[in-house]
Every structure is written in C-alpha cells, then in structure tokens.
C-alpha positions as CSV (number, residue, x, y, z in Angstrom):
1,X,80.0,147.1,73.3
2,X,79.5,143.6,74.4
3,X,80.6,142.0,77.3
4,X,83.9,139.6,77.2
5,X,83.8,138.3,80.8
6,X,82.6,134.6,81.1
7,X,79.7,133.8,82.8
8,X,81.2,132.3,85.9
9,X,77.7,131.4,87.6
10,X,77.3,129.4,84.2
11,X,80.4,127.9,84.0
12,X,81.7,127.1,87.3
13,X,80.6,125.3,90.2
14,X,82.9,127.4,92.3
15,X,82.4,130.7,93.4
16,X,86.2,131.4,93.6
17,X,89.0,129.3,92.6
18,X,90.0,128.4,96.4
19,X,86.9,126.6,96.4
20,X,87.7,124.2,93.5
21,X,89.7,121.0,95.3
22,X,91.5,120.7,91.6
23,X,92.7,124.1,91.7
24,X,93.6,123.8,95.9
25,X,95.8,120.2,95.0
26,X,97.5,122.2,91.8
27,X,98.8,125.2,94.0
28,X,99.8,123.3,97.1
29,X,101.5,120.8,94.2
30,X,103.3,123.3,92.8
31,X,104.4,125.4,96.3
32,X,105.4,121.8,97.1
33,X,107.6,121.1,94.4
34,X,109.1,124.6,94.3
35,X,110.1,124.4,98.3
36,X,111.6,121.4,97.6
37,X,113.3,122.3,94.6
38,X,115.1,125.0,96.5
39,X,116.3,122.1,98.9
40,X,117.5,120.0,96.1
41,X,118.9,123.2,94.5
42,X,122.5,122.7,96.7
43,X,122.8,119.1,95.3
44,X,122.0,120.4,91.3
45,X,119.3,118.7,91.5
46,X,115.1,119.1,90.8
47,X,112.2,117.4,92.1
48,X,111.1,115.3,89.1
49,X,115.0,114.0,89.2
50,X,114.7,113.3,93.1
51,X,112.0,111.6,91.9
52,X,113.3,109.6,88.7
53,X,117.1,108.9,90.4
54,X,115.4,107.3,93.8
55,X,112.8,105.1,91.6
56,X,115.5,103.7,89.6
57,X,117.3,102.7,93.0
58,X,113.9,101.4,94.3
59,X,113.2,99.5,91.9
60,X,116.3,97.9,90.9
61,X,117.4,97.6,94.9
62,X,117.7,93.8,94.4
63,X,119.5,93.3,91.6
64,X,116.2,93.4,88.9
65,X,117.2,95.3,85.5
66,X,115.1,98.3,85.4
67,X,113.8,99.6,82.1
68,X,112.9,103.2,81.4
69,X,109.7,102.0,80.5
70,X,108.9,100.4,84.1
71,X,110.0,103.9,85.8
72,X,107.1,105.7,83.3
73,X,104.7,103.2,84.5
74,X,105.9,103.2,88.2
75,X,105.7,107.1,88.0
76,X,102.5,107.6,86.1
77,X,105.0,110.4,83.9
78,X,105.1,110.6,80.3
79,X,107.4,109.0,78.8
80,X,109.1,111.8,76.9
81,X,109.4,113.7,80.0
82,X,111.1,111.0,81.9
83,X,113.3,110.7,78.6
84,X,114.2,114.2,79.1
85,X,115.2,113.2,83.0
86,X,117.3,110.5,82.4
87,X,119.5,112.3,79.7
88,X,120.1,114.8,81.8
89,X,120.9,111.9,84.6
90,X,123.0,110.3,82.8
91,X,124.7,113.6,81.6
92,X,125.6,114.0,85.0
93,X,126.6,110.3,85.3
94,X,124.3,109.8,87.7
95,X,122.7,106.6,85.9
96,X,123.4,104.6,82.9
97,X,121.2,103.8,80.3
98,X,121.9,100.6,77.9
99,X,119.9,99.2,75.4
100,X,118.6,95.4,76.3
101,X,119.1,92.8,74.7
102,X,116.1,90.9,74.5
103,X,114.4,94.2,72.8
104,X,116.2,96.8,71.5
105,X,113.1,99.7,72.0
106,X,113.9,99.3,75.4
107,X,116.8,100.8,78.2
108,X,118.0,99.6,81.1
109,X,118.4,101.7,83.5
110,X,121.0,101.6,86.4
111,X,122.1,103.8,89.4
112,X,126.0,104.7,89.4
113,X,128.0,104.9,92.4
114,X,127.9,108.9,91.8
115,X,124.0,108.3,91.9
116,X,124.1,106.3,95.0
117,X,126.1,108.7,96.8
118,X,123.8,111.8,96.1
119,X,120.9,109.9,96.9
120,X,122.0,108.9,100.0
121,X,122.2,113.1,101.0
122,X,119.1,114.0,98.9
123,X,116.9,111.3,100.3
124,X,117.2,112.5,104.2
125,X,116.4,115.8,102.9
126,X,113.2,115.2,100.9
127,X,112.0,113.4,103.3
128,X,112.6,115.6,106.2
129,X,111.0,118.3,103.9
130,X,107.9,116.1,103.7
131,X,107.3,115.4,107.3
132,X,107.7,119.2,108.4
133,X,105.7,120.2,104.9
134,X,102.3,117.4,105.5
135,X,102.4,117.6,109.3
C-alpha cells in the first residue's frame, strides 16, 4: 500500500502553516473581513461593498465622473467581481450606473443620496473597527 501523504520536508519551506507569512496574512484577512462583516451586517451591508460604495464617494468627492473601470483599478479587484458589487449597489439604490457617452463600454458610476447617507453611519464604524482591530 503506498503512501498518499505529500512529502512536506520536500515541498514546503514551512514546518507548519503558521509559519508561512502567506498563509498568516490569508487567516488574519479573512477573520478581518468576517468581524467586520458582522458590523456591517445591521446596515445590509458586506465588506467588499463598504469597500466599493466608499471608493465611488472617494473618488468622485469633487465632482470627477467615476467609471466602474477606475474603481477596479483603484481597488486592484476583478472586474467581474466589482460588476457583481455594483448590481447589487445599485439594486439597493445605493449608486447609479450610466453608460458614458464618450464610450459606451464604459459606466459611470455615482453615489445616491441613499448611498451617502449609509456611508456616513458605515464609515465611523469601519473605521472604529480598524483602530481597535490593528492596534
């Protein structure tokens, strides 16, 4: 019978995965995002849409059309996953999306007053969250 196990003095660096700083960032990432998810949860919202709904209102703070494509690129995200987000923003009519009209591939994307106001009670929170979660 042979044996199935991998070789992990082969394959790995690591003699455990707490010792891998890859592994360390992903689980702290993800008991980040789920704390702060259950902070959000009150306001129907998740982290990634935090995330999406207060980089639409950075970014178009002064007036500048935003395009969906400038919130991928500001994010790092993929582009079908911030896709995803924004449907489900607007859905909730907490942006607007519009075609441009210099090219019609891309959306503009804008903040409504709905948006704005849950923002305005998400944003203490994530914050406050962050301080007491990275001190």
């Amino acid at each position: 019978m042979s044996d199935d196990k991998p070789d992990w003095e082969r394959i790995s660096a690591f003699s455990e995965p707490k010792l891998s700083p890859g592994f360390t960032l992903w689980r702290d990432f993800m008991r980040w995002q789920r704390e702060l998810n259950a902070r959000l949860r009150p306001l129907d919202l998740t982290q990634p849409q935090f995330a999406v709904l207060a980089v639409c209102a950075w970014l178009s703070r002064e007036g500048k059309k935003v395009t969906q494509q400038e919130m991928v690129d500001f994010l790092g995200m993929d582009r079908m996953h911030i896709s995803q987000i924004a449907t489900r923003l607007e859905r909730s009519e907490l942006i607007e999306r519009r075609m441009a009209s210099t090219d019609l591939r891309a959306k503009h994307v804008q903040v409504t007053e709905k948006g704005r106001t849950l923002l305005e009670k998400a944003m203490p929170i994530v914050e406050e969250f962050d301080r007491a979660f990275f001190s």
